[in-house]
DRENTORKOL-3810 file (N, C-alpha, C; in nm, 4 decimals):
REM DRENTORKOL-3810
@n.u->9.4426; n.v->10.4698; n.w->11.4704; ca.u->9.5400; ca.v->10.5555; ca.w->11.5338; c.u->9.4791; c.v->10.6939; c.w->11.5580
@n.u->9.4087; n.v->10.7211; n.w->11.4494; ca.u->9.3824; ca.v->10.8726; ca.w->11.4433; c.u->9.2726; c.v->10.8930; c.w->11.5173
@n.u->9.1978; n.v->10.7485; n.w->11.5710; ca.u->9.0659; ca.v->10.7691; ca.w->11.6536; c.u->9.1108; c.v->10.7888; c.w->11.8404
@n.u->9.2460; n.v->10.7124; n.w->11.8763; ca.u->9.2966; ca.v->10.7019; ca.w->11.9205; c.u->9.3807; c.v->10.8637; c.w->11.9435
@n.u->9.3399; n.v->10.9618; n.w->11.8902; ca.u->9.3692; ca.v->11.1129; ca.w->11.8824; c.u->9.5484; c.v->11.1754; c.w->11.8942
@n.u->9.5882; n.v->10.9935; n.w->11.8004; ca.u->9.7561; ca.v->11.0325; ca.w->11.7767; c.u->9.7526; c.v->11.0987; c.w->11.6533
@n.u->9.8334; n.v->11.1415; n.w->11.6366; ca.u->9.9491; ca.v->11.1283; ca.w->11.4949; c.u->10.0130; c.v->11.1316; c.w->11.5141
@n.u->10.1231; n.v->11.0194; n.w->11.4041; ca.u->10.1918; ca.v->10.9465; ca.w->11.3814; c.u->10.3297; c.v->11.0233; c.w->11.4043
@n.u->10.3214; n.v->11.1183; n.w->11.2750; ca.u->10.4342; ca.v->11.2497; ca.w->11.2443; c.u->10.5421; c.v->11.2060; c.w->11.2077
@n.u->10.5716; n.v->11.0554; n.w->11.1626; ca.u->10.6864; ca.v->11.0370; ca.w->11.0989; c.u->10.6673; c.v->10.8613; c.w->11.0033
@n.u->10.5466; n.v->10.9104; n.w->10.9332; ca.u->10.5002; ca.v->10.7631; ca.w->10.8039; c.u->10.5733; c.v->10.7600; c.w->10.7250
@n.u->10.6550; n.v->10.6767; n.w->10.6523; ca.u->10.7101; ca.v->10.6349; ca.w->10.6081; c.u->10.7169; c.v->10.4977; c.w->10.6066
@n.u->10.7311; n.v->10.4283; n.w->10.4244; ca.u->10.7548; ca.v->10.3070; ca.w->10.4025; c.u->10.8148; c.v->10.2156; c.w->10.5067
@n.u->10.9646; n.v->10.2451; n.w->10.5567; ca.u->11.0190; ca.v->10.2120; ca.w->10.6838; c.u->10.9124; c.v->10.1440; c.w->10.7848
@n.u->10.8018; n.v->10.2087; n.w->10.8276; ca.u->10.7734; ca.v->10.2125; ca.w->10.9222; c.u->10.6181; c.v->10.1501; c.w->10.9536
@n.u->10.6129; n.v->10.0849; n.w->10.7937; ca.u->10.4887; ca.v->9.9914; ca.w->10.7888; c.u->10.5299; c.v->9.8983; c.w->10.7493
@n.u->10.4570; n.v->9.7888; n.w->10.7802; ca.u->10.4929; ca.v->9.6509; ca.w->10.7721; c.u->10.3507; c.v->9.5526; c.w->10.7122
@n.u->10.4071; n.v->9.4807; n.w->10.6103; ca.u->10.2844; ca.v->9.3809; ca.w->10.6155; c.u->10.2927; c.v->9.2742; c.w->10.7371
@n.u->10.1545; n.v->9.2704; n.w->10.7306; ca.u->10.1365; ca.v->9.1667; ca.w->10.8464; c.u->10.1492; c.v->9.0110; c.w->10.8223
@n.u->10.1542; n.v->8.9541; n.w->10.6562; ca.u->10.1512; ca.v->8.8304; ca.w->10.6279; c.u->10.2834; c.v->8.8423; c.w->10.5474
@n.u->10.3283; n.v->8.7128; n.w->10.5248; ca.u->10.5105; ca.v->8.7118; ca.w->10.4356; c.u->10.4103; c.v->8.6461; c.w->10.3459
@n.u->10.2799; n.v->8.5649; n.w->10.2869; ca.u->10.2214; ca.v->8.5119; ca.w->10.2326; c.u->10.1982; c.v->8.5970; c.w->10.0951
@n.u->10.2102; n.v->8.5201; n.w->9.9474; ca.u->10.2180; ca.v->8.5966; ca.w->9.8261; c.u->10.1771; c.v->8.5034; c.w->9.7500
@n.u->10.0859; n.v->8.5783; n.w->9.6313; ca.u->10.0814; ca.v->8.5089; ca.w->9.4835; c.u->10.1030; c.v->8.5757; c.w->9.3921
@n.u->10.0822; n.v->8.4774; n.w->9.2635; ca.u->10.2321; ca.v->8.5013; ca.w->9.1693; c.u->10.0966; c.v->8.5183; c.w->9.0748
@n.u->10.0892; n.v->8.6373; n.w->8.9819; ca.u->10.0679; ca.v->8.6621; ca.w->8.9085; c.u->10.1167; c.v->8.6956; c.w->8.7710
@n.u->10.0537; n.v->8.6628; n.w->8.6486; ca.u->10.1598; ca.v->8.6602; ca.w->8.4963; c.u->10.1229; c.v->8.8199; c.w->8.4709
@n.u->10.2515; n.v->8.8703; n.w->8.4091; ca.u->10.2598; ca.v->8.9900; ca.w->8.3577; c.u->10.2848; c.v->8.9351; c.w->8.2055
@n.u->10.2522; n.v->8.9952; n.w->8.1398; ca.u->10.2812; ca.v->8.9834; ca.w->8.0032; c.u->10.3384; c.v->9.1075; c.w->7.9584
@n.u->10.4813; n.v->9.0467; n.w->7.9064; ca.u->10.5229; ca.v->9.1576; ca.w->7.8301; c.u->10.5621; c.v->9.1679; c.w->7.6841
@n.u->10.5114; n.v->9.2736; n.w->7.6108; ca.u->10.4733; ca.v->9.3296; ca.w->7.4853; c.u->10.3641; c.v->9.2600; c.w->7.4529
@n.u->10.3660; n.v->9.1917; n.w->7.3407; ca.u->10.2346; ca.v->9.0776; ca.w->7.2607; c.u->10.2187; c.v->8.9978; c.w->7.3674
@n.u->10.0821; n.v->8.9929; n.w->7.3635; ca.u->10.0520; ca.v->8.8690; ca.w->7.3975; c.u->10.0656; c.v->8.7660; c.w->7.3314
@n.u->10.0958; n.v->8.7394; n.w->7.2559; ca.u->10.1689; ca.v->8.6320; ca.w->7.1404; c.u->10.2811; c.v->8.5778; c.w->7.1856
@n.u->10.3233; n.v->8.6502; n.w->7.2368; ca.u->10.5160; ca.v->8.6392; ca.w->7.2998; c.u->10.4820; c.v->8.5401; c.w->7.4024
@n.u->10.5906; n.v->8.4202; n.w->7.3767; ca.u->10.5777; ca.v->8.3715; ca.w->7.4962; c.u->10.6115; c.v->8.4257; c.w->7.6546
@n.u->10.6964; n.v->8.5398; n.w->7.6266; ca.u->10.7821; ca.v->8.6088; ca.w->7.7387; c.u->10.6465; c.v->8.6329; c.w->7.8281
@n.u->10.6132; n.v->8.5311; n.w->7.9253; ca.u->10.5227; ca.v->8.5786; ca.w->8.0378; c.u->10.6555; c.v->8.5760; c.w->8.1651
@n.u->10.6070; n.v->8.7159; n.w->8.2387; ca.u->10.6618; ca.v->8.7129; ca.w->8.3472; c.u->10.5944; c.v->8.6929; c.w->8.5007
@n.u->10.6160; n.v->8.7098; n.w->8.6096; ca.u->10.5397; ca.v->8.7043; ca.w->8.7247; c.u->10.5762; c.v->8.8036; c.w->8.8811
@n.u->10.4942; n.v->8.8522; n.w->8.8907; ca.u->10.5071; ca.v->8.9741; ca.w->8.9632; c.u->10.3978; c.v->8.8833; c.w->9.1025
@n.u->10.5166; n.v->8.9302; n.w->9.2729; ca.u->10.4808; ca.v->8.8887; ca.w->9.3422; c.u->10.3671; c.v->8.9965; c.w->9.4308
@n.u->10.2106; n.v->8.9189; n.w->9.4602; ca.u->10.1139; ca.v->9.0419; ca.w->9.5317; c.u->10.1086; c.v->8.9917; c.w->9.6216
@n.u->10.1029; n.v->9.0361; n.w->9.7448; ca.u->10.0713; ca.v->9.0593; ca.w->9.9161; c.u->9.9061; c.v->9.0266; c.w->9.8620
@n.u->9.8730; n.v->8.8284; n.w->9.9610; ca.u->9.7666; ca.v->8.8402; ca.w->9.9692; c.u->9.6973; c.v->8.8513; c.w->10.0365
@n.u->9.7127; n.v->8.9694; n.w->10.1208; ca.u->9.6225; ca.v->9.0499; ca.w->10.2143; c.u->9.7408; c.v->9.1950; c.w->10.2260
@n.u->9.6309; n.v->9.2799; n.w->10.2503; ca.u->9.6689; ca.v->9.4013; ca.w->10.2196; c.u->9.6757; c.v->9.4865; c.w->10.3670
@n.u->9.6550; n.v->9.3843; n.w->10.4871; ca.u->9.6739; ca.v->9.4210; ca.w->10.6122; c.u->9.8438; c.v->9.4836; c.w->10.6218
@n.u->9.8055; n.v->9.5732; n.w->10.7311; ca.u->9.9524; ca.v->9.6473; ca.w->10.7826; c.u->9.9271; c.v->9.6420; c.w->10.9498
@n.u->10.0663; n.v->9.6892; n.w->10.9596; ca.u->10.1177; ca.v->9.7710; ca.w->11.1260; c.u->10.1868; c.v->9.8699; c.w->11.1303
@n.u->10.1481; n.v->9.9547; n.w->11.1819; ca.u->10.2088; ca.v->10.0563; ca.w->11.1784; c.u->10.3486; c.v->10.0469; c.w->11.2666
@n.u->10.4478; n.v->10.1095; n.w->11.2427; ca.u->10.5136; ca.v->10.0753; ca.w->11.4195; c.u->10.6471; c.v->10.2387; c.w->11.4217
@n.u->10.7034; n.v->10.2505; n.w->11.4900; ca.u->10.8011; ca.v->10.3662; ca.w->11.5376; c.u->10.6804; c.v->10.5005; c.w->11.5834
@n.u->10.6219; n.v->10.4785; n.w->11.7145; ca.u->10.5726; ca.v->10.5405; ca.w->11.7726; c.u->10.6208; c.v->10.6599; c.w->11.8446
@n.u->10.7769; n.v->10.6946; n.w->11.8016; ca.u->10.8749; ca.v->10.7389; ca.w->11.9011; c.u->10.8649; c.v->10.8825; c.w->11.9176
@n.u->10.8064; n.v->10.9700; n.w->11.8061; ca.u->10.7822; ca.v->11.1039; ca.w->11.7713; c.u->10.6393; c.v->11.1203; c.w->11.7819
@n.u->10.5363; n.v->11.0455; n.w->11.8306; ca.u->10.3965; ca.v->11.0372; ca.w->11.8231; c.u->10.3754; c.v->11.1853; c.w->11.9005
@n.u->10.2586; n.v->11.2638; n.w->11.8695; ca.u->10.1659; ca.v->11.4003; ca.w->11.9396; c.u->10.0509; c.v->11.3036; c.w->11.9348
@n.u->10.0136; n.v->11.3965; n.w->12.0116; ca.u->9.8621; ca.v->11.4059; ca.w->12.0533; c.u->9.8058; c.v->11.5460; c.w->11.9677
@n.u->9.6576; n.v->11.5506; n.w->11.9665; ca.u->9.5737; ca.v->11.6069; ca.w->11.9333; c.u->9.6050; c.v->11.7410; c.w->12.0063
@n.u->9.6332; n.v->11.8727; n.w->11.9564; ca.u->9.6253; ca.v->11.9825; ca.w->12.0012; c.u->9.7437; c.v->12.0007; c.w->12.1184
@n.u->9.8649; n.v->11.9089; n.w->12.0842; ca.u->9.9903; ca.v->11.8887; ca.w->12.1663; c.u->10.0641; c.v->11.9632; c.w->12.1188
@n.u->10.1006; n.v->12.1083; n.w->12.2016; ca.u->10.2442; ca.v->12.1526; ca.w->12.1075; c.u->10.3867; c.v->12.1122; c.w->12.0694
@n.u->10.4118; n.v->12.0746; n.w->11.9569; ca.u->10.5495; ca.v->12.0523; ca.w->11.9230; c.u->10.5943; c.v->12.0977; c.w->11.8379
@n.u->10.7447; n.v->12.1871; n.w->11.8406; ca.u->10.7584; ca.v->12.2653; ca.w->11.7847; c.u->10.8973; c.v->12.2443; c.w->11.6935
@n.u->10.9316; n.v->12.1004; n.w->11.7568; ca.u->11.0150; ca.v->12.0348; ca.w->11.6055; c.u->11.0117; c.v->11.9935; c.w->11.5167
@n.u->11.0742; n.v->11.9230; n.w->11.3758; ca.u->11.0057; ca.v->11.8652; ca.w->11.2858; c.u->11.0935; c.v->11.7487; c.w->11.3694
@n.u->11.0062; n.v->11.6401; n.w->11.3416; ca.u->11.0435; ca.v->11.5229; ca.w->11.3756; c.u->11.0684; c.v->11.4312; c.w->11.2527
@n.u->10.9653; n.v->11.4578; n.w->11.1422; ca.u->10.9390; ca.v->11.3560; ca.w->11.0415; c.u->11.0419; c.v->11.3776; c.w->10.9550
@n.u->11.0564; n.v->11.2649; n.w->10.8214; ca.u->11.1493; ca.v->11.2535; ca.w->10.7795; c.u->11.0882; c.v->11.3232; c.w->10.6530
@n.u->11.2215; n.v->11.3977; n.w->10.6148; ca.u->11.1731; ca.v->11.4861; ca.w->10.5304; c.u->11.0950; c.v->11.4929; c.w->10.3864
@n.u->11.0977; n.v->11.3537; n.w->10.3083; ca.u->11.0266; ca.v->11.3400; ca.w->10.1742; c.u->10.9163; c.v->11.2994; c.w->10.2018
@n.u->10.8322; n.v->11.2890; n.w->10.3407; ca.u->10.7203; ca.v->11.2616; ca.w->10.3766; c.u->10.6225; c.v->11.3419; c.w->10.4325
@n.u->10.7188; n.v->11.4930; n.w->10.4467; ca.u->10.6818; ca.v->11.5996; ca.w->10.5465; c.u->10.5587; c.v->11.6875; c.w->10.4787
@n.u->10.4552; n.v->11.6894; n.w->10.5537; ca.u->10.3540; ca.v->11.8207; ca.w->10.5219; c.u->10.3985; c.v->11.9315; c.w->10.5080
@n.u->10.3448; n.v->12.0072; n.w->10.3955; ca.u->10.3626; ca.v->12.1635; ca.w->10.3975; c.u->10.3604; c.v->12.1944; c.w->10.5225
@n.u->10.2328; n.v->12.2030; n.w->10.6098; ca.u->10.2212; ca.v->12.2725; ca.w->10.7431; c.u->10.3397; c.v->12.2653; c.w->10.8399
@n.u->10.3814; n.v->12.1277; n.w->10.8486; ca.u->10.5333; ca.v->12.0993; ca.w->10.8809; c.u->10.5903; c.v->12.2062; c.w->10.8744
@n.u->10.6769; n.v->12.2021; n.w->10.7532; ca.u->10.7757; ca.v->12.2868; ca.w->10.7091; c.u->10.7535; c.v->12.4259; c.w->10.7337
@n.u->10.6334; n.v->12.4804; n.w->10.7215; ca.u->10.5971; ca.v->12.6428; ca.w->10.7635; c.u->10.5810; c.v->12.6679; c.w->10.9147
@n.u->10.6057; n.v->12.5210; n.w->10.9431; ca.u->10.6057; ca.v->12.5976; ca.w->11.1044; c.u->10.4713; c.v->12.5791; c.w->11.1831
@n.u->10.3941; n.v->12.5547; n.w->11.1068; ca.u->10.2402; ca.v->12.5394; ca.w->11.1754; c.u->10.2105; c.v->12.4177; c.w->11.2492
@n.u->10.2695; n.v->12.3116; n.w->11.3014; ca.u->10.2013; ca.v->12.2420; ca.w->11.3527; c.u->10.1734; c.v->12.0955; c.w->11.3120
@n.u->10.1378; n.v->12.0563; n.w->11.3596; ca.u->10.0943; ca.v->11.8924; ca.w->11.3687; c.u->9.9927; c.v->11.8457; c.w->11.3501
@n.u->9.8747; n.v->11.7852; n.w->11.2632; ca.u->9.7565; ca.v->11.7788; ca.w->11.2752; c.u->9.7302; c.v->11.6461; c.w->11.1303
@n.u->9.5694; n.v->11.5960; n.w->11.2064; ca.u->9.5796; ca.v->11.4485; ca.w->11.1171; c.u->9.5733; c.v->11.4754; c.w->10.9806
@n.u->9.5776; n.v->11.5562; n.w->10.8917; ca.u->9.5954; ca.v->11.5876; ca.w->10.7959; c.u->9.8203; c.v->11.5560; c.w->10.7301
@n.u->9.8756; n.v->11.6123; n.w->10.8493; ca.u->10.0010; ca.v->11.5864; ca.w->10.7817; c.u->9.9962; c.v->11.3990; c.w->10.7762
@n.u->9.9765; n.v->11.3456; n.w->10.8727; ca.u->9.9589; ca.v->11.1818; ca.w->10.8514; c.u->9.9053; c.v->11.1571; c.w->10.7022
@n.u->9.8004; n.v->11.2069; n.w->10.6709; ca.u->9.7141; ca.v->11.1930; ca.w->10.5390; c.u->9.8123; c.v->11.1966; c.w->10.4277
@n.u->9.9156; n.v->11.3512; n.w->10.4127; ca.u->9.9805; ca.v->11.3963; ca.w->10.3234; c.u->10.1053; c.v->11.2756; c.w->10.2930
@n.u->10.1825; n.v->11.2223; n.w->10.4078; ca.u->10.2523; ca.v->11.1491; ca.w->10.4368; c.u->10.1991; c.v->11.0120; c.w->10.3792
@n.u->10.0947; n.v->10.9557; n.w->10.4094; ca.u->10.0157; ca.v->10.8058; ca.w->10.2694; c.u->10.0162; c.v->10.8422; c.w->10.1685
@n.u->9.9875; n.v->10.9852; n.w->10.1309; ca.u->9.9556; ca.v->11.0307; ca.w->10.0037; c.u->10.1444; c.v->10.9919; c.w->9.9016
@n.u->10.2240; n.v->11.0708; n.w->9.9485; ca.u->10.3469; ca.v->11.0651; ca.w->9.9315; c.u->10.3818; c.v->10.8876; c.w->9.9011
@n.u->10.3561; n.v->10.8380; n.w->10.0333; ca.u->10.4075; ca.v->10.7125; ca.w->10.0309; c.u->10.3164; c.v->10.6266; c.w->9.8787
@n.u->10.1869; n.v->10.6454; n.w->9.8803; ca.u->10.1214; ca.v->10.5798; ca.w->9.7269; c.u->10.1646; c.v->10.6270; c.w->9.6131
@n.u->10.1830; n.v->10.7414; n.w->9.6066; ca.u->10.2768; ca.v->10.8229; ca.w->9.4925; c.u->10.4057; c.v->10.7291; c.w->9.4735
@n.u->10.4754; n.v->10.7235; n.w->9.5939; ca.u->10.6085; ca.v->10.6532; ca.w->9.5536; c.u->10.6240; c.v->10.5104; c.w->9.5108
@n.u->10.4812; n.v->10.4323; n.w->9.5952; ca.u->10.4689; ca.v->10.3330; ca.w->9.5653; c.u->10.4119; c.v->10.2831; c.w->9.3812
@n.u->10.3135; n.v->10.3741; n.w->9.3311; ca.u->10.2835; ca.v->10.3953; ca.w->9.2037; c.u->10.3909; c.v->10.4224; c.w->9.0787
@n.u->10.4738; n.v->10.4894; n.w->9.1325; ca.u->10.5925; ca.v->10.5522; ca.w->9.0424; c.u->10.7065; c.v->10.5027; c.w->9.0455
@n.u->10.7210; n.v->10.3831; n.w->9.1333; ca.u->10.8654; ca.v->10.3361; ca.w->9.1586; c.u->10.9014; c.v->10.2419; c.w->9.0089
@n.u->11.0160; n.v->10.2517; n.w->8.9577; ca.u->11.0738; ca.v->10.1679; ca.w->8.8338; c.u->11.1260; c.v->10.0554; c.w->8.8879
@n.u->11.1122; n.v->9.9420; n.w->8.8164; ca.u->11.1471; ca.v->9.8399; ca.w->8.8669; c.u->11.2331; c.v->9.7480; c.w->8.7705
END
């Protein structure tokens, strides 16, 4: 995308998709391993995506002077007013792995 001299400006979970419904089942063990209590947690086996909601897309050095993106995904620079640039895309994965790392289940 970013070679392609877009950004995105509005990443979010929403708005990626795996590309396969295909999964394996891996054992979690919980407490002792002694315990019979094995559980199984489903992994995406392939880690391919798509991006998709192109609808707010800039270009490279395009002025826009709204926020478009959704806000728990938004770059500082965003919010101060500065602009659009492949760095807020960056901040926006960053956010999204954070949430993905920290989510309780």
């Amino acid at each position: 995308m970013h070679d392609l001299r877009m950004i995105h400006t509005d990443l979010k979970p929403e708005n990626i998709l795996l590309v396969s419904s295909d999964y394996v089942k891996i054992p979690e063990y919980k407490g002792s391993r002694l315990q019979r209590d094995v559980c199984y947690k489903r992994v995406p086996k392939s880690s391919a995506i798509k991006v998709i909601d192109f609808g707010s897309t800039t270009y490279e050095r395009q002025d826009q002077t709204y926020i478009v993106s959704t806000r728990h995904y938004r770059a500082p620079e965003v919010i101060l007013g500065l602009g659009w640039s492949y760095p807020c895309d960056v901040w926006s994965v960053g956010c999204i792995i954070v949430e993905l790392c920290t989510v309780c289940v």
